[in-house]
N, C-alpha and C positions, 0 to 999 in steps of 0.2 A: 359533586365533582370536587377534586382537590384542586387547594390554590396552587398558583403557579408559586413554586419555594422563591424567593428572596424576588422577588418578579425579575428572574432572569427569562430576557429573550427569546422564544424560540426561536428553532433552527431556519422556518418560512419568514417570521420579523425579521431575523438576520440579514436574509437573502435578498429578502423587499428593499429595506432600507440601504444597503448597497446598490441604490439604482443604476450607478453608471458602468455597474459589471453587465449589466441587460436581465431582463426577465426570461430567457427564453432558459440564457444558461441557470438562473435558479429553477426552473421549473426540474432541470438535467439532477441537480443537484437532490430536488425533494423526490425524484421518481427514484433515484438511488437508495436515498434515507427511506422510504416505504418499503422498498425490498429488502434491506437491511434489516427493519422493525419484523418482518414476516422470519426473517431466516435466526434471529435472536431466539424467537419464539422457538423453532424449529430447533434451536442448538441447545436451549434449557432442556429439551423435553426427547432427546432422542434417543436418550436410552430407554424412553416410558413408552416410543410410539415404533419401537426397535429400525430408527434407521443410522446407526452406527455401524462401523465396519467395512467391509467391501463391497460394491456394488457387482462385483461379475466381468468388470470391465475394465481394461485400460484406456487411459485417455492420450494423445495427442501425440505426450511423450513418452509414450509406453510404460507409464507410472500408474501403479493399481489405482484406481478410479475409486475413491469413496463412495456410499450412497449420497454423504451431506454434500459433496462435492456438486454430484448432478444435481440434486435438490436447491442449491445456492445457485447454479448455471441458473437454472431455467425459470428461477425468481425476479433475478436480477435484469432474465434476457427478456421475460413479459412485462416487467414494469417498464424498461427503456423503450422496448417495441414501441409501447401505447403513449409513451412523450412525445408530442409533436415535433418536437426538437432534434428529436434523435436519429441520423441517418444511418450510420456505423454503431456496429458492436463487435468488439474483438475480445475474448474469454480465453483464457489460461484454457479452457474445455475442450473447445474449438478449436479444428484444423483448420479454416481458415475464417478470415470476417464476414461475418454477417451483417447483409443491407437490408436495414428495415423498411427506407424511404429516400427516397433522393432528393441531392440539396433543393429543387424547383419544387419540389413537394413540402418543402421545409425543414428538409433533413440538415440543418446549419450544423452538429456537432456528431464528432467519433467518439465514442466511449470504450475504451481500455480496462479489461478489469481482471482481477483474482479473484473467481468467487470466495473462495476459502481456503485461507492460508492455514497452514499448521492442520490442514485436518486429520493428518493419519494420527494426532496427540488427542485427539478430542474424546477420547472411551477413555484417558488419564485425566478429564478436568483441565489440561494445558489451556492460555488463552489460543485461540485462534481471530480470525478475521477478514474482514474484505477489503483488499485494494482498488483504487479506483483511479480513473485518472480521464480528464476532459479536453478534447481538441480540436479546433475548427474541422470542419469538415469540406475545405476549399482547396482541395485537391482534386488531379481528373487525371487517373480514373477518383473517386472515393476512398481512402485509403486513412489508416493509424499511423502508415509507418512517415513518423515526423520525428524530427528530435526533439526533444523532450522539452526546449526551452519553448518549445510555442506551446504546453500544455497552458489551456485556462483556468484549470483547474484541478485539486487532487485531493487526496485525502485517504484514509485506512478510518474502518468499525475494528474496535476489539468487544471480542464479547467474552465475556470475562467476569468476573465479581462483580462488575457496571455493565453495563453497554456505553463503548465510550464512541465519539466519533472526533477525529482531527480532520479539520479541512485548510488547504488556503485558497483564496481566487486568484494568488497573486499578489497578494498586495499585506504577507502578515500570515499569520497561524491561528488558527482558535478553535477552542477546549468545548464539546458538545458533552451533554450527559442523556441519557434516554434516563427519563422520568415515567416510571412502572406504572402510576398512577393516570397523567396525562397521557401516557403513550407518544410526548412529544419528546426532541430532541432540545435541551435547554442550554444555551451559550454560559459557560460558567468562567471562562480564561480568555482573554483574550490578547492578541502577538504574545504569543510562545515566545518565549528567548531560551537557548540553552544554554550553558554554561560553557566558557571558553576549552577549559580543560576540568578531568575529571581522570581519576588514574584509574581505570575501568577498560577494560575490555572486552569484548563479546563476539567468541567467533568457536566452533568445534575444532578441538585443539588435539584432536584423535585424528585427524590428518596431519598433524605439523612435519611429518615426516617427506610427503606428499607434498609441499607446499615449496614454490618460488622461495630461493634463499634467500631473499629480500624481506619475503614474511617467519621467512626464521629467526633472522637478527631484530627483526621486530620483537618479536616473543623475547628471546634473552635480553632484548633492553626492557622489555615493559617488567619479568622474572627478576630483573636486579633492580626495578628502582620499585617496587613497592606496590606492582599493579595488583588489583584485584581481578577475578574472571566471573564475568554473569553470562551463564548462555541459558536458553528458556528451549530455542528448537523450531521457532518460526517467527519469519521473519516480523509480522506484525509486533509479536509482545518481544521480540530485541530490540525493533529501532523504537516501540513507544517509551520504553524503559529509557534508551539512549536519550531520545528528545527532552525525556520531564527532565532528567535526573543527570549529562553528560557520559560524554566516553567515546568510544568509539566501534563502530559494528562492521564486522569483516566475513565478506566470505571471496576466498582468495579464488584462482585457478588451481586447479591440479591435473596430475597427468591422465587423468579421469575423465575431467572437465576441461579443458585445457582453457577454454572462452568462460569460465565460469557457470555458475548453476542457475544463478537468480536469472529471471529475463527480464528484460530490458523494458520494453513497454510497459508491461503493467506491474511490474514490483519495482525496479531501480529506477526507472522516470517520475512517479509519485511520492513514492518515500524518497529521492534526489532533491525533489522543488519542495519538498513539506523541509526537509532540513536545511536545506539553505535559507528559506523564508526565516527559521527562527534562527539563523545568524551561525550556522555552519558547514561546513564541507563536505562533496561528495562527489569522489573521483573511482574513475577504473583503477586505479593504480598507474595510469602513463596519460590521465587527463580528464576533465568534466565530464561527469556522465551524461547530464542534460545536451552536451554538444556532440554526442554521440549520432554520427546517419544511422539509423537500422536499416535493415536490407530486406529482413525476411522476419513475421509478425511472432514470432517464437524466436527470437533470437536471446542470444544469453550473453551476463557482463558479469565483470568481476566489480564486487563494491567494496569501498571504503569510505565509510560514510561516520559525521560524527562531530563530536566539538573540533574546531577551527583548530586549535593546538594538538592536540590527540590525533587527527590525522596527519597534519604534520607531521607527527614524529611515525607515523606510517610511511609516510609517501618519501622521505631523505634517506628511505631504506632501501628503497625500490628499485 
């Protein structure tokens, strides 16, 4: 068996040792990271066991349905089932939430997820990944739709050149690797910090046309002072890019979308609390996303998310 490299952590030591987050919610967290380690495998290997491409289906939003897409649903949604911990399941897949168990039965937590972000790039090698996001489950009837600041928990897998995983409980940010060898996830960073500012931006700029003139004069001030443009095409490898590295990640309203495209529970609540945890902002464009009511389990926000100054110079446009 191989050593553990530099004897960093794994991702259960992590979890353990932060006793006074509770044990039930690390159990939430390694029943994630197992379906994560399955669907890694499943994303190396999908052009060799052919399930790239389209599934035959649309999903929820009337968006062509991946095969990887229902293959990553129903990973995620059997290893959560089988946590004792777990009463809710609400999936980007799913028309509506799924109850596994109820809180008397020990259903303490809702889990929020993206199975698979970015998948229609995944037959280009693009990173993709899974969002997640953790929430009591002390509501009656049972329900996700909370705002965002009561999540306990959040984090995105990219799978990618690494298998990376970013989590916070709350309390900080920290850097997992999937070790090919171990097959464990190793803590190798830990409190993330971003960088205040960063002249970077990252949003599809083949709409600018389309876009609130607030995010217009954005663009010709970032155009005149020097900005650079990264855009990749899902949300996971944008905002992880933004976290390591600074900048700022937008995806506006348009008369298309007029409420924007991302949704709210499971993309802009988790990557919201992952980036402020490492010390930056993330707003609709008219206020904190995390302070957001949702109404309805698919609902959608606009984000501007990003180093503390870099959204500033967003948000005084607005």
């Amino acid at each position: 068996m191989s050593e553990r490299p530099f004897q960093h952590p794994t991702l259960h030591e992590s979890l353990r040792s932060a006793a006074d987050r509770g044990e039930a919610l690390g159990d939430v967290i390694e029943s994630i990271a197992q379906a994560c380690r399955e669907i890694a495998g499943r994303v190396r290997r999908a052009r060799l066991q052919d399930i790239l491409g389209d599934a035959g289906s649309r999903n929820v939003h009337g968006e062509d349905q991946q095969k990887l897409d229902a293959l990553s649903n129903e990973l995620l949604l059997d290893h959560l089932a089988r946590c004792p911990a777990v009463g809710v399941c609400a999936s980007e897949e799913e028309e509506e939430a799924v109850v596994v168990r109820a809180r008397g039965d020990g259903g303490e937590f809702c889990v929020a997820y993206d199975p698979l972000d970015g998948s229609s790039n995944i037959d280009v090698a693009v990173n993709v990944g899974t969002i997640f996001s953790v929430l009591p489950n002390d509501l009656d009837p049972a329900s996700p739709l909370q705002r965002g600041e009561r999540q306990l928990a959040a984090g995105y897998v990219v799978y990618g050149s690494s298998v990376l995983m970013v989590l916070s409980l709350g309390d900080g940010v920290d850097l997992y690797v999937l070790d090919p060898d171990l097959n464990e996830f190793v803590r190798v960073e830990e409190r993330l910090r971003m960088p205040d500012r960063k002249r970077v931006y990252s949003l599809n700029e083949a709409y600018r046309d389309d876009f609130p003139e607030g995010y217009r004069n954005y663009l010709d001030y970032a155009h005149a002072n020097g900005y650079s443009s990264r855009y990749i095409g899902s949300m996971v490898g944008d905002v992880h890019r933004t976290l390591l590295k600074g900048g700022v990640f937008l995806y506006p309203p348009t008369s298309a979308a007029p409420s924007g495209k991302l949704r709210l529970l499971y993309e802009g609540n988790p990557m919201s609390l992952l980036i402020e945890q490492a010390g930056g902002t993330a707003d609709t464009g008219s206020g904190r996303i995390l302070e957001v009511e949702p109404g309805e389990l698919h609902q959608r926000t606009p984000v501007v998310l990003g180093s503390r100054e870099e959204v500033a110079h967003v948000l005084e446009r607005l």
